[in-house]
N, C-alpha and C positions, 0 to 999 in steps of 0.2 A: 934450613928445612924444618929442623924442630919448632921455629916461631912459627912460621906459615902454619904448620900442622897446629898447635897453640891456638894461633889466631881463627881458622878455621872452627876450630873448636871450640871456643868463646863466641864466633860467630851465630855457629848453629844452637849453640845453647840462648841465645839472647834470642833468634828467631822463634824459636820453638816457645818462648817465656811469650815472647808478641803474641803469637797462634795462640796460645792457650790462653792469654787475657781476654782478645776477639771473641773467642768462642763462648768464654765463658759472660763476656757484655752482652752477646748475643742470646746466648741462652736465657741469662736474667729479664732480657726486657722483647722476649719474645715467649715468654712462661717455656720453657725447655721445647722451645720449638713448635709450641703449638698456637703461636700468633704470628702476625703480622712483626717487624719491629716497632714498638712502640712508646714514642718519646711523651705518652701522655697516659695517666690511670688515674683511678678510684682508688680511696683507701677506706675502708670500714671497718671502725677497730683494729684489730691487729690483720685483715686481711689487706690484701691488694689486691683487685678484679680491674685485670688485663684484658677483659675482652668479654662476652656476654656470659650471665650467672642468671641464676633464676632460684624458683622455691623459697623463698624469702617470704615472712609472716610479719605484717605490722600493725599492730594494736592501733585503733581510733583514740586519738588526743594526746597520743608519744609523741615527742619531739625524737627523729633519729638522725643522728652527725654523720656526715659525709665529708671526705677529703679529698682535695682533689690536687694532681703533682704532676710536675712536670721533670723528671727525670735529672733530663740534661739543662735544664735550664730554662723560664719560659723567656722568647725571643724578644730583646731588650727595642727591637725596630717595630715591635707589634703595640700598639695601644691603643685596640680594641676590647671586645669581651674576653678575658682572660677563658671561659668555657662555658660551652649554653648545657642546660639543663630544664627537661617538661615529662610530664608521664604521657605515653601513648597506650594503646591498644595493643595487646599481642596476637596472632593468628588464632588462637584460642576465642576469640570474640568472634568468630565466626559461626560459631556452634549458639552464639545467643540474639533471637529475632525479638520486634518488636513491632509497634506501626507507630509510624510519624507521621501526620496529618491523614491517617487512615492508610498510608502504604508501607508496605513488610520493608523495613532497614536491617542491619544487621551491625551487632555492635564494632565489627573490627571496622566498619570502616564511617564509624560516626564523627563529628567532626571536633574539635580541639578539645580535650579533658580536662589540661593542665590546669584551668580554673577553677576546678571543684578541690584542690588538694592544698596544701601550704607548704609552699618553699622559700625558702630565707636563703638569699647568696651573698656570701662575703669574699673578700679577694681569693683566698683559698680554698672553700669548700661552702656548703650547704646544708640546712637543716630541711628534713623532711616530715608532714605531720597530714594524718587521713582524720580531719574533724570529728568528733562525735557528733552522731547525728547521719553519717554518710552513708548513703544508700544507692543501689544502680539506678532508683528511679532517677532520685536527685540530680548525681551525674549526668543523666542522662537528661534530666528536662536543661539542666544549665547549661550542656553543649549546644540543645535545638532551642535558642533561644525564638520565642515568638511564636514555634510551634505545638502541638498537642502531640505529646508523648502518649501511646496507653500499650497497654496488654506486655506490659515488661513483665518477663516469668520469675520464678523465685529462681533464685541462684544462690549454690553455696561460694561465696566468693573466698572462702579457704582453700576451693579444691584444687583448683588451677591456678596459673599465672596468667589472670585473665589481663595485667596489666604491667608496665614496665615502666622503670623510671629508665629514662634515656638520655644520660652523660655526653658530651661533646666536645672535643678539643676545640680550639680558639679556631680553629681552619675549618672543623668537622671531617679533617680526613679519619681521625678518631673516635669512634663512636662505641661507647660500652652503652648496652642495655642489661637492667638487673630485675628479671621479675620478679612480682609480687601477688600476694592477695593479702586478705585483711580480713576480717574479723566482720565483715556486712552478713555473717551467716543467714540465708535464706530470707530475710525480709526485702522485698521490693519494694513495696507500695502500694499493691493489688493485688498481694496472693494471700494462701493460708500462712500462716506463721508453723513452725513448726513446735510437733507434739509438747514438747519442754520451756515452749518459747513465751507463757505465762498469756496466753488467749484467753482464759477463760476467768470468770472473774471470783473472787473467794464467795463460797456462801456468809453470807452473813450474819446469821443466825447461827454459825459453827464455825467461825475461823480460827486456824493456827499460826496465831500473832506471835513472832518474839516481844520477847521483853523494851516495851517503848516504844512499837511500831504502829502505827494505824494502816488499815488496811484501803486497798483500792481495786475498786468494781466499776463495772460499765455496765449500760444499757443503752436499747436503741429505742427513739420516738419517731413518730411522723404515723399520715394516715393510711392504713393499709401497707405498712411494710412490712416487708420477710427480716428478722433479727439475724437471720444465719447469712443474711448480702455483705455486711460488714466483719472488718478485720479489726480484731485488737489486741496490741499487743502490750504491756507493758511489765512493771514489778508489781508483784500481788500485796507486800506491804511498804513500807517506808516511813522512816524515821520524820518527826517534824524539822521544816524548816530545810531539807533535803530537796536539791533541786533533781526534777524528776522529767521523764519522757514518758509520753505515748504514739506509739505508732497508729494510726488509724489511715484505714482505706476502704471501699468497696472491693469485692473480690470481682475477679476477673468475669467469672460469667455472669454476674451482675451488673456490670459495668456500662450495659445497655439500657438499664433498666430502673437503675438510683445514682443519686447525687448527695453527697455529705451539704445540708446546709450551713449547719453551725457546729460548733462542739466547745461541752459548757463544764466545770467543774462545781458538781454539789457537793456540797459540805454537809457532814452529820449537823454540823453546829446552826445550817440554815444561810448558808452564805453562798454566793455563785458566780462565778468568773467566768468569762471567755475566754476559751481558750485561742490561740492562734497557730499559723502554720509558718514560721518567719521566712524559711526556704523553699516552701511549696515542694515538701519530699514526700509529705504525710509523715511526718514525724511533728507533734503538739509538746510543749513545754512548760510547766507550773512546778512551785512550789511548794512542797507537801504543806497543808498545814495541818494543826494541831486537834485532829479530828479523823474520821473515816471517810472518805471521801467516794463519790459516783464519777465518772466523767460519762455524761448523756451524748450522745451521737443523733442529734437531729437529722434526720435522712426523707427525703421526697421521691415520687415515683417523676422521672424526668419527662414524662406526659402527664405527668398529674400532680395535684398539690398536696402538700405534706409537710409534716415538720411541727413545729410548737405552734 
């Protein structure tokens, strides 16, 4: 009787050791109950994201490490994609309209992103990087290839999670999505730049240069333009030999009414480059060189002619 009672005894303690293992596998890879069970996560630095996360900030030209795990094992009879991964849209892009070939779209439901972004996939994880240069127009014309993007509004894209990187197990019955935004602060392509955001060009006859900097100003040409139709945005001085950006665009309610023909960089010293637009985002890229420099905004009335 004594063994029986013994063996019963060792019995329910071995049970009870089972139950509390279970529960406690369960727990782990179901975040304390509040997922699915899941044989597949994200790891980011020291976290693990189980299941959708958001408010995430990622600087333009950072590379950021992703890992990606498979728990229990990944399935030795699978050799396919070990896990897909692309940025989408989040329900938040609903709140921002524009017109595609002259009709109102609406960004949540624009068509694939994932090309405007850089991701790198190795067996186990992924690097992710938002280009310098990256803007909603941009995204937005490289989605509608072939068509005419206009009237995209300025958008803080720090505010929201206007976009999501979207994780996927090998099956996709696993799907983490991790929002994000980025650092595109308010410039589009066609709006005002904001108060801070260096529109306005130094006087030149008073500027405050650091030490080694040359400064840089814009002006608009063409015949019978308004100066105030154009956007500019860039740094007021810079160092030589400093690769630099300008953003230029017509502003929205202008937009009817001027067309950017060229844009040229003058040099104090007497020298002048064209500038170009290599991704068609209105974002122009030069040089500084070793002087003060103008970039000229050649603009025409789109019924009438203008320009240099």
């Amino acid at each position: 009787m004594k063994k029986k009672n013994i063996f019963a005894i060792l019995f329910s303690l071995v049970a009870l050791a089972v139950v509390a293992a279970v529960i406690a596998f369960v727990m782990y890879y179901t975040n304390n109950f509040s997922t699915d069970l899941t044989t597949f996560f994200v790891q980011y630095g020291s976290q693990e994201l189980r299941r959708d996360t958001g408010k995430m900030q990622f600087e333009k030209g950072v590379y950021y490490s992703f890992k990606t795990k498979y728990p229990l094992g990944f399935p030795s009879s699978e050799k396919g994609e070990r896990y897909h991964v692309g940025v989408e849209v989040t329900d938040a892009g609903k709140e921002i309209e524009y017109k595609v070939d002259g009709s109102v779209a609406r960004l949540y439901k624009s068509p694939d992103i994932s090309g405007s972004f850089e991701i790198k996939k190795s067996e186990d994880g992924f690097t992710f990087c938002i280009p310098k240069g990256t803007t909603l127009t941009g995204i937005l014309r490289a989605a509608y290839v072939g068509k005419e993007v206009t009237d995209v509004p300025a958008v803080d894209l720090t505010a929201k999670d206007y976009f999501a990187l979207v994780v996927k197990s090998y099956d996709e019955k696993t799907v983490i999505r991790i929002g994000f935004g980025f650092d595109g602060k308010y410039w589009s392509g066609n709006e005002p730049a904001p108060p801070d955001g260096g529109d306005k060009p130094i006087d030149p006859e008073n500027p405050d240069v650091p030490e080694g900097h040359y400064t840089i100003g814009y002006k608009v040409t063409g015949t019978s333009v308004n100066e105030d139709s154009v956007l500019f945005q860039s740094a007021l001085t810079a160092l030589p030999d400093t690769e630099q950006s300008a953003a230029i665009g017509i502003k929205a309610e202008y937009a009817e009414s001027y067309e950017i023909l060229g844009v040229y960089l003058d040099g104090a010293d007497g020298s002048k480059i064209e500038l170009t637009d290599p991704d068609s985002d209105g974002i122009y890229y030069f040089t500084m060189p070793e002087c003060n420099v103008t970039v000229t905004v050649s603009i025409r009335g789109i019924n009438g002619a203008g320009g240099f």
